[in-house]
C-alpha positions as CSV (number, residue, x, y, z in Angstrom):
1,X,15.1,-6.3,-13.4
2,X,15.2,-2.8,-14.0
3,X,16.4,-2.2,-18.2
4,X,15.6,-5.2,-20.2
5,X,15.6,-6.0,-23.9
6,X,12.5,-6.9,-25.3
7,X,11.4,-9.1,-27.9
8,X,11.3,-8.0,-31.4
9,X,10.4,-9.1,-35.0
10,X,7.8,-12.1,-33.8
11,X,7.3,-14.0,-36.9
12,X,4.2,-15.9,-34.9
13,X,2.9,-16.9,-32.0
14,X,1.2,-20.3,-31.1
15,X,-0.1,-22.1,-28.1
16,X,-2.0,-22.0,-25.2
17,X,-1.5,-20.3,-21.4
18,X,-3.6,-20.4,-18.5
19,X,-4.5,-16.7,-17.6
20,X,-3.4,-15.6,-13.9
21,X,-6.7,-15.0,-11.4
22,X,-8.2,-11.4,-12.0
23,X,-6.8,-9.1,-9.8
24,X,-10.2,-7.6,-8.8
25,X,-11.4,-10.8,-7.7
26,X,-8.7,-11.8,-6.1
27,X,-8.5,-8.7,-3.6
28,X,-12.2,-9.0,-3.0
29,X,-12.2,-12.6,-1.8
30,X,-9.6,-12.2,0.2
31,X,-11.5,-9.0,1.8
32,X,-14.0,-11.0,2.2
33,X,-13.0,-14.2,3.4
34,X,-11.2,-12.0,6.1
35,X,-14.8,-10.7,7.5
36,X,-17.4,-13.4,6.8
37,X,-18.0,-15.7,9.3
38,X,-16.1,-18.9,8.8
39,X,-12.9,-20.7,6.9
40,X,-12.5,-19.1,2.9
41,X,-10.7,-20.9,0.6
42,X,-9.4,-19.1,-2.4
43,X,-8.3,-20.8,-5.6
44,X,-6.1,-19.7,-9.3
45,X,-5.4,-16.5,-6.6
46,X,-3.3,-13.7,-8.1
47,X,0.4,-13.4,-6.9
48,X,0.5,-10.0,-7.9
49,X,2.3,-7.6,-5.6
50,X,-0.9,-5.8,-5.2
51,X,-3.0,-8.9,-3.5
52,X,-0.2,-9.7,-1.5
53,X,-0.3,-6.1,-0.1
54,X,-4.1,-6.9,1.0
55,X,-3.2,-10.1,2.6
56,X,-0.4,-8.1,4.6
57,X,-3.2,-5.5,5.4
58,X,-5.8,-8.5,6.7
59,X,-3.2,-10.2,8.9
60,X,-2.0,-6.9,10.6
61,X,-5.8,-6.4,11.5
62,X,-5.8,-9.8,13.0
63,X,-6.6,-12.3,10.5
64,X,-5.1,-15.2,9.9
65,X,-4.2,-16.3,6.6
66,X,-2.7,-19.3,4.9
67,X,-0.8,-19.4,1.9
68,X,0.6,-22.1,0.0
69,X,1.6,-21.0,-3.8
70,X,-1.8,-19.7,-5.7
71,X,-3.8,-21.4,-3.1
72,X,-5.1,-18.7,-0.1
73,X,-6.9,-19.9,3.2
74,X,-8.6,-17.3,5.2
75,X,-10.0,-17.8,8.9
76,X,-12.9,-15.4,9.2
77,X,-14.2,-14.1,12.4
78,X,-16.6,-12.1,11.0
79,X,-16.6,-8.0,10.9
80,X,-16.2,-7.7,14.7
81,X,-13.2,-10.0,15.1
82,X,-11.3,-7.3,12.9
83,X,-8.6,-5.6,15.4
84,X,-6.5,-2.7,16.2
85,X,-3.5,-3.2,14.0
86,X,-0.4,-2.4,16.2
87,X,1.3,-0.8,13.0
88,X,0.6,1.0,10.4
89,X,-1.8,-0.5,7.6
90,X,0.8,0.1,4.1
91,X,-0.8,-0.8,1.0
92,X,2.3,-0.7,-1.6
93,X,0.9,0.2,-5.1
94,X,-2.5,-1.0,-4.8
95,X,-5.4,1.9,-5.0
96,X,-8.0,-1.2,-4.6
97,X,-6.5,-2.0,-1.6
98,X,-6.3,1.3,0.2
99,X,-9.6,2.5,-1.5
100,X,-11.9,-0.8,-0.5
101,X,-10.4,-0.9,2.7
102,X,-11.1,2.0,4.1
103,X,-15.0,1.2,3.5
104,X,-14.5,-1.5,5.7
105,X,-12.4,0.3,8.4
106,X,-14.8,2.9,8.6
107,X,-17.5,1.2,10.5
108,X,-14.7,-0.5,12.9
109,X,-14.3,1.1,16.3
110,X,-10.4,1.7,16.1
111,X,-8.0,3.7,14.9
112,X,-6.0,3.0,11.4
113,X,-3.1,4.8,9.8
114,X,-3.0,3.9,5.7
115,X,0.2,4.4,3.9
116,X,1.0,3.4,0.1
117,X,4.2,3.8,-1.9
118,X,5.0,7.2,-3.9
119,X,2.5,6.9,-6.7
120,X,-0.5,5.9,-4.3
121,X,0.5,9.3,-2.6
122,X,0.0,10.9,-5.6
123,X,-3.9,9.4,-5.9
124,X,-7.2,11.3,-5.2
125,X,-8.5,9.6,-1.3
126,X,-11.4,12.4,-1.3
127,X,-13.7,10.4,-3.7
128,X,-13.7,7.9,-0.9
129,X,-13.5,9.8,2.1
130,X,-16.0,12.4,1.3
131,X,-19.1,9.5,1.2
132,X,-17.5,7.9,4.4
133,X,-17.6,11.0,6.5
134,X,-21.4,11.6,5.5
135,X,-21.7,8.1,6.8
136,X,-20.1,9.0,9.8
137,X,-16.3,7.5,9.8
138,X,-13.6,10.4,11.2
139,X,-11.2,10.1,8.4
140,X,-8.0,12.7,8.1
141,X,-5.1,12.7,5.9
142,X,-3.0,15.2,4.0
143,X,-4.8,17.9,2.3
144,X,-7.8,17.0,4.7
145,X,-7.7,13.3,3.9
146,X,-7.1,14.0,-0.2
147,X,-4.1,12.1,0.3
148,X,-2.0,9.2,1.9
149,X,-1.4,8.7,4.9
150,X,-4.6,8.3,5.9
151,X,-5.4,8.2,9.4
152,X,-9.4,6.1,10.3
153,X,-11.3,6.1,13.5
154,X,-14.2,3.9,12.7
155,X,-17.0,3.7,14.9
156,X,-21.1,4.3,14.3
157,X,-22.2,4.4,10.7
158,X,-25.5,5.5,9.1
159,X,-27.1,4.6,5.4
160,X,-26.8,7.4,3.0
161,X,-27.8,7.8,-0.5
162,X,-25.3,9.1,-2.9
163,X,-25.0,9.9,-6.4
164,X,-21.1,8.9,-7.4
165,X,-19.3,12.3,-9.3
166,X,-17.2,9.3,-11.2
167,X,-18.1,5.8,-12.5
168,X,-15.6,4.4,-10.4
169,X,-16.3,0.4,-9.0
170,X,-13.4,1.5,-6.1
171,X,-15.5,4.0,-4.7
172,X,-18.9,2.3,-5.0
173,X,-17.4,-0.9,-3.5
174,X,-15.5,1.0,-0.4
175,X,-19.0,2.9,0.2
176,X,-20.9,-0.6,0.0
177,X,-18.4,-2.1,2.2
178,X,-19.5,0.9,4.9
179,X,-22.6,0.3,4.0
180,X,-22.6,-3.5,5.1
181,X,-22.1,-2.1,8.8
182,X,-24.5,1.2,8.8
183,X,-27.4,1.3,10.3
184,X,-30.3,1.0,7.6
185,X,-30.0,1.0,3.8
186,X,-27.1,2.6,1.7
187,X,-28.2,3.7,-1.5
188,X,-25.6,4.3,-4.2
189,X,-26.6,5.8,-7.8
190,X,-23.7,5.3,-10.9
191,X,-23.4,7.8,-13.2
192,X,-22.7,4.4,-15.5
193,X,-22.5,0.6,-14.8
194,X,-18.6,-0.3,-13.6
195,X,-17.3,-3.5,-12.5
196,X,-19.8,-5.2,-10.3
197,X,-17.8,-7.8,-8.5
198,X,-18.5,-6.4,-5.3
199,X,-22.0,-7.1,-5.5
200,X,-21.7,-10.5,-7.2
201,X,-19.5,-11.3,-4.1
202,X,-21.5,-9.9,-1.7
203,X,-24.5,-12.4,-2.7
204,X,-21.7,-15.7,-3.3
205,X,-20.5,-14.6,0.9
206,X,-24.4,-14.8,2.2
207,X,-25.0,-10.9,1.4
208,X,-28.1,-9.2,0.5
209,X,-27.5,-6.4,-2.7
210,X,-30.3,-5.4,-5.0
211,X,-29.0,-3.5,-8.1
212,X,-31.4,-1.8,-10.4
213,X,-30.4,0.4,-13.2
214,X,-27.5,2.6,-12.1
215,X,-28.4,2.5,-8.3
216,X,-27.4,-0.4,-5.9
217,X,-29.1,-0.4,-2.2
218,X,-27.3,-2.8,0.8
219,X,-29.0,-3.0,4.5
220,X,-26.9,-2.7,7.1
221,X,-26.2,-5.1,9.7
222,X,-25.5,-8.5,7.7
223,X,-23.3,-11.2,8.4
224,X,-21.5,-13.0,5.7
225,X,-20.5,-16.6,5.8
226,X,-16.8,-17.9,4.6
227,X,-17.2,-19.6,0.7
228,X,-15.1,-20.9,-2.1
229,X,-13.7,-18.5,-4.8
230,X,-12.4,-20.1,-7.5
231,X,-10.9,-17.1,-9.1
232,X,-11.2,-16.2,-13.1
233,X,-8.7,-15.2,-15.0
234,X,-8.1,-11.7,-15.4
235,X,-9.2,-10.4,-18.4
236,X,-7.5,-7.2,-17.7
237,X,-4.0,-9.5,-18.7
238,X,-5.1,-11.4,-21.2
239,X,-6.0,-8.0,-23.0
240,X,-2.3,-8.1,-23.4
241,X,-2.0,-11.5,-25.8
242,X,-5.7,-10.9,-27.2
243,X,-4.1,-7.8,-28.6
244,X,-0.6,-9.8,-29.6
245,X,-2.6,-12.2,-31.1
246,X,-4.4,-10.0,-33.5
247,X,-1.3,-8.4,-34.5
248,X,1.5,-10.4,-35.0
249,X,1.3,-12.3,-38.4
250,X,0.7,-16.1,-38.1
251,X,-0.6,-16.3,-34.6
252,X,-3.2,-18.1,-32.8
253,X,-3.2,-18.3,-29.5
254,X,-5.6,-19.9,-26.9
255,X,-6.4,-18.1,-23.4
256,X,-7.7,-20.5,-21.0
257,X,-10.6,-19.8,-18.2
258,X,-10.6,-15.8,-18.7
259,X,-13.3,-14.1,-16.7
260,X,-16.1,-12.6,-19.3
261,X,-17.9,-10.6,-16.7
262,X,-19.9,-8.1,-18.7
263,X,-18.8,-5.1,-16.9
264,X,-15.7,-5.7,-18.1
265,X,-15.7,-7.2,-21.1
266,X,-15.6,-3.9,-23.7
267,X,-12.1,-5.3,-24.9
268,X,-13.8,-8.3,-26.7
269,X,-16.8,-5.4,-28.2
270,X,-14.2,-2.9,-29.5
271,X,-11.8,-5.9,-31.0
272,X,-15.0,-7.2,-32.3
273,X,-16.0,-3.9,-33.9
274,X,-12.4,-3.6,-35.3
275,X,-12.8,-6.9,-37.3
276,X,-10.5,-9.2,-34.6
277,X,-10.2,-13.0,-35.6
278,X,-11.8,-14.0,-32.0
279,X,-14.1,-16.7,-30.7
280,X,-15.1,-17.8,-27.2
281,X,-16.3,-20.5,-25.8
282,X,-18.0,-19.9,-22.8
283,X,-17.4,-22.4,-19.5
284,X,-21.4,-23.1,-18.2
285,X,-20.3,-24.4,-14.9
286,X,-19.3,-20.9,-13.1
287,X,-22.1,-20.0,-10.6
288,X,-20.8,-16.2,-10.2
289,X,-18.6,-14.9,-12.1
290,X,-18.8,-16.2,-15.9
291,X,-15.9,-17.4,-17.8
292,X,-14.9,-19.4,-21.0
293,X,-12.2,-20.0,-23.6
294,X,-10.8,-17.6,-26.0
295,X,-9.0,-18.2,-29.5
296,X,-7.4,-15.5,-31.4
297,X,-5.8,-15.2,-34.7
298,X,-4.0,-12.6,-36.6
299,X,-6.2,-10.4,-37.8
300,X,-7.3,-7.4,-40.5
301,X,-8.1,-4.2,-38.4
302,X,-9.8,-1.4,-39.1
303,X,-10.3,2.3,-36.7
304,X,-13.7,2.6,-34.8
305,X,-14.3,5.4,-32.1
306,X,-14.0,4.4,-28.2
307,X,-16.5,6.6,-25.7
308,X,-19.5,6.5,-23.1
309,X,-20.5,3.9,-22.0
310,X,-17.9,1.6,-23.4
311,X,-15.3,3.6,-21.2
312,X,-15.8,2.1,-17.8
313,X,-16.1,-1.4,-19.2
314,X,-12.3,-1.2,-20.8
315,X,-10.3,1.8,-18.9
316,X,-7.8,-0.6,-17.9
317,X,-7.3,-1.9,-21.5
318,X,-7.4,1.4,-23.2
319,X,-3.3,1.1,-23.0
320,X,-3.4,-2.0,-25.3
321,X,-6.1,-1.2,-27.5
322,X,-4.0,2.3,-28.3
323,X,-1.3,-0.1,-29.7
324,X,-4.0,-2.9,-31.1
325,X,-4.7,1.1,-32.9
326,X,-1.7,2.0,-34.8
327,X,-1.6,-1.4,-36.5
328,X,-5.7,-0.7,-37.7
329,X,-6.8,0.7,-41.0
330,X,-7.8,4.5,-40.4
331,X,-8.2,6.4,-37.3
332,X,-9.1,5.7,-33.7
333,X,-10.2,8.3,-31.5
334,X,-10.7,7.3,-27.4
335,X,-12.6,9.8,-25.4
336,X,-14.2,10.4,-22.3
337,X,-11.6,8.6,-20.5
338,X,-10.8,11.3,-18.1
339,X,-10.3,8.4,-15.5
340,X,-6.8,7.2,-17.1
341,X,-5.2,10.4,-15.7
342,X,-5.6,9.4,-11.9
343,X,-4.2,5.5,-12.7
344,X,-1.1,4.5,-11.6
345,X,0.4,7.6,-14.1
346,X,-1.4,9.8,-16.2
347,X,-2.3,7.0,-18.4
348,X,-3.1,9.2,-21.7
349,X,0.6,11.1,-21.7
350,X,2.2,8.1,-21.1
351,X,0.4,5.9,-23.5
352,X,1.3,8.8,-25.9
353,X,5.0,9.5,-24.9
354,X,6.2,5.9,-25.3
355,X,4.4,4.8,-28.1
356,X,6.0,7.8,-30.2
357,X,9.1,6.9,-29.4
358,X,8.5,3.7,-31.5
359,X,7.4,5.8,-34.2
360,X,3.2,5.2,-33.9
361,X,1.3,8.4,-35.0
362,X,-1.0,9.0,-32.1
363,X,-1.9,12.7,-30.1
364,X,-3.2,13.2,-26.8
365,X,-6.6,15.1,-26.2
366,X,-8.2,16.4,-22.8
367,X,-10.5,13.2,-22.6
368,X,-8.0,10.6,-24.7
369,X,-6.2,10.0,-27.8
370,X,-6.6,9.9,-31.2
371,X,-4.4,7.5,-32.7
372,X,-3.6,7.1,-36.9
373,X,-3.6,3.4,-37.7
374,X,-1.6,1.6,-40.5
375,X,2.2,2.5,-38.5
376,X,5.2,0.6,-38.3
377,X,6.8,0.5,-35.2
378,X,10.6,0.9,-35.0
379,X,13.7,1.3,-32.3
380,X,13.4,3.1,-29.2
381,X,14.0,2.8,-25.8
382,X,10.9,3.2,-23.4
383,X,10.0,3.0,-19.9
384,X,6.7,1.9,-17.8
385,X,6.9,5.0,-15.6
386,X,6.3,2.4,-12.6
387,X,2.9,1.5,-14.5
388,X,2.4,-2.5,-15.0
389,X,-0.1,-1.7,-17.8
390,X,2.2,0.5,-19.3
391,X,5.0,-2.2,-19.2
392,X,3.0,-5.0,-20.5
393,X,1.7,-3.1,-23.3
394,X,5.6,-2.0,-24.2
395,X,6.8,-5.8,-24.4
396,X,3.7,-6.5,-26.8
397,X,4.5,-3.2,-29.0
398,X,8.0,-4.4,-29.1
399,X,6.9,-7.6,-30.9
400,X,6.0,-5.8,-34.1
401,X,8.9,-3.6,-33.9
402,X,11.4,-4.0,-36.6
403,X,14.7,-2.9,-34.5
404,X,16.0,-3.4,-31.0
405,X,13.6,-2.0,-28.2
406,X,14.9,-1.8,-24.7
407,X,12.3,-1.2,-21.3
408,X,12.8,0.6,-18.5
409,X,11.7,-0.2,-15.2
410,X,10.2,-3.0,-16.1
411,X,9.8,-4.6,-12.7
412,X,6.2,-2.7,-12.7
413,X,4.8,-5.6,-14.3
414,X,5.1,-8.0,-11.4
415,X,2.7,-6.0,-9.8
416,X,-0.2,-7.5,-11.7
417,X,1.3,-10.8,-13.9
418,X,4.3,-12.0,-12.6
419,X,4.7,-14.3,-14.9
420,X,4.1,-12.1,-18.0
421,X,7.7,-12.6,-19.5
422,X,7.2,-17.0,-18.6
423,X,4.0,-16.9,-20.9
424,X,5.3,-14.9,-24.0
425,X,8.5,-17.0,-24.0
426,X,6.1,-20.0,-24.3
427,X,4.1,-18.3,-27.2
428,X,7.0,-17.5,-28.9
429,X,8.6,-21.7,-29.2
């Protein structure tokens, strides 16, 4: 794909799209479907290079798995069918994949060898292996297991308790994952709530998890039985057309069956705070994982701060909601978001370097970005450093521009919604 000219000067957009299955999700039923006890079906799964990179992992480790379009089939055999893979384990661009799966290859009794593409090699391991060495895996790696490759020999885990240094749902759901096959209970303390669709999946496979507060305790020793996911879709890309909704003029757009898991809805709170035209109707049926019908119209915005709390609940929209920004009345100002600068690029230059090239006021700071609303958006030609988020926010920013805009490397974006390009087209008729 690599340059492509995007978009620009939408007078509206109209009509509705089915959003792809949530990426999280999607990687955590396959996970596991792979070591529960019994056949998994997966439904509306993600075709994302990412979850295609954990299916790869499963089958090298013996599993077999069925695919037929979005449709996934595992055949469990439970933790101990798991097997020596005879090559290495290679993980492409996906930090869920490497980071969750080394929780559950710690407490096998084999030897693994974890490889990723360049920018995994770039990503902080020791977050991960540091709890899973306490717990008793023998993990190694460059810079003492910091980074890729990784090299596992599983065997005989205990429960620990342990307080995470970051809000991060990766680490807390590798360390539960471990903590599945340790010997007594694991006890893990957030500095603040992230994702929990570990823990929701976890209970939907069989599991046992109590969660109270910010700490979250698993016995060791369970066995999970095979279930049906019928995945949601993934808020994290519909962020993408909720945020092209709202600003280009004469829109209204319908996004069918997104996932409105609390954890992760901040997106909907911020647009609310910022005046978005946006109503939901929520889908009763869902026994796990809630989800419901969204319609959004263009909209008057206006600035609001983004911090705390709200942080973990929206990091990977904060891309978007920069650009939902410079169209707002007044300022925004995003901090405590030191977590964007160990994504797939340091998410706060980057959000900042390509959006100024279209001509948006906004300035980088040590936690985030302040960003000065009311900006036309012009010519340029920018690039998604590799980043899919990066990308898909480019394309929407393009829409609003008033000259030609070309991206770069825009290939990233099949990574998490291959059909990104398919469902604006549609929009756009």
């Amino acid at each position: 794909m690599g340059h492509i000219q995007l978009h620009t000067n939408a007078t509206g957009l109209s009509g509705e799209i089915l959003i792809p299955g949530d990426k999280s999700i999607s990687h955590r039923a396959v996970m596991f479907g792979a070591i529960a006890n019994g056949t998994t079906t997966v439904t509306n799964f993600l075709l994302g290079d990412d979850c295609l990179s954990t299916i790869s992992c499963f089958r090298k480790l013996g599993v077999t798995i069925e695919q037929e379009v979005d449709k996934v089939t595992i055949y469990g055999k439970g933790l101990n069918g798991l097997i020596e893979p005879s090559e290495i384990l290679d993980v492409g661009n996906s930090g869920t994949t490497i980071r969750l799966l080394m929780g559950i290859l710690a407490g096998r009794p084999f030897h693994n060898v974890l490889v990723g593409d360049h920018s995994i090699g770039r990503r902080p391991m020791t977050r991960v292996v540091k709890p899973l060495t306490l717990m008793g895996a023998k993990i190694d790696g460059k810079k003492s297991g910091e980074f890729t490759p990784i090299s596992i020999r599983g065997g005989q885990l205990s429960g620990i308790e342990y307080t995470l240094p970051v809000a991060s749902a990766q680490v807390k759901s590798s360390i539960l994952f471990a903590g599945l096959q340790a010997e007594g209970a694991t006890i893990i303390h957030e500095p603040a709530k992230t994702r929990d669709h570990t823990e929701r999946m976890i209970c939907q496979f069989g599991g046992k998890v109590e969660s109270e507060g910010l700490s979250i305790t698993i016995h060791g020793g369970q066995e999970l039985i095979a279930s049906h996911v019928n995945v949601p879709g993934d808020i994290s890309s519909a962020a993408f057309f909720m945020v092209a909704g709202a600003i280009v003029p004469n829109s209204e757009i319908v996004l069918k069956n997104v996932g409105l898991n609390p954890t992760r809805t901040g997106i909907i709170d911020v647009m609310e705070q910022m005046g978005a035209n946006l109503s939901i109707q929520i889908n009763e049926a869902e026994q796990f994982e809630p989800t419901g019908d969204m319609i959004i119209k263009t909209s008057e915005l206006v600035g609001t701060t983004i911090e705390g709390e709200m942080i973990p609940r929206l990091i990977d929209e904060i891309p978007i909601l920069a650009l939902l920004a410079t169209q707002a009345k007044g300022t925004t100002v995003i901090k405590d978001a030191h977590e964007l600068k160990v994504k797939e690029t340091n998410r706060i230059d980057t959000v900042v370097e390509e959006l100024t090239k279209l001509g948006a006021s906004i300035e980088a700071t040590d936690d985030g970005m302040i960003i000065y609303g009311g900006t036309p958006l012009g010519t340029g030609v920018v690039s998604s450093h590799g980043d899919h988020r990066i990308g898909m926010m480019l394309a929407v920013a393009a829409l609003i521009s008033t000259g030609e805009v070309t991206l770069e490397d825009a290939e990233a974006i099949s990574v998490s919604y291959p059909q990104f390009f398919d469902h604006l087209n549609k929009l756009m008729q």
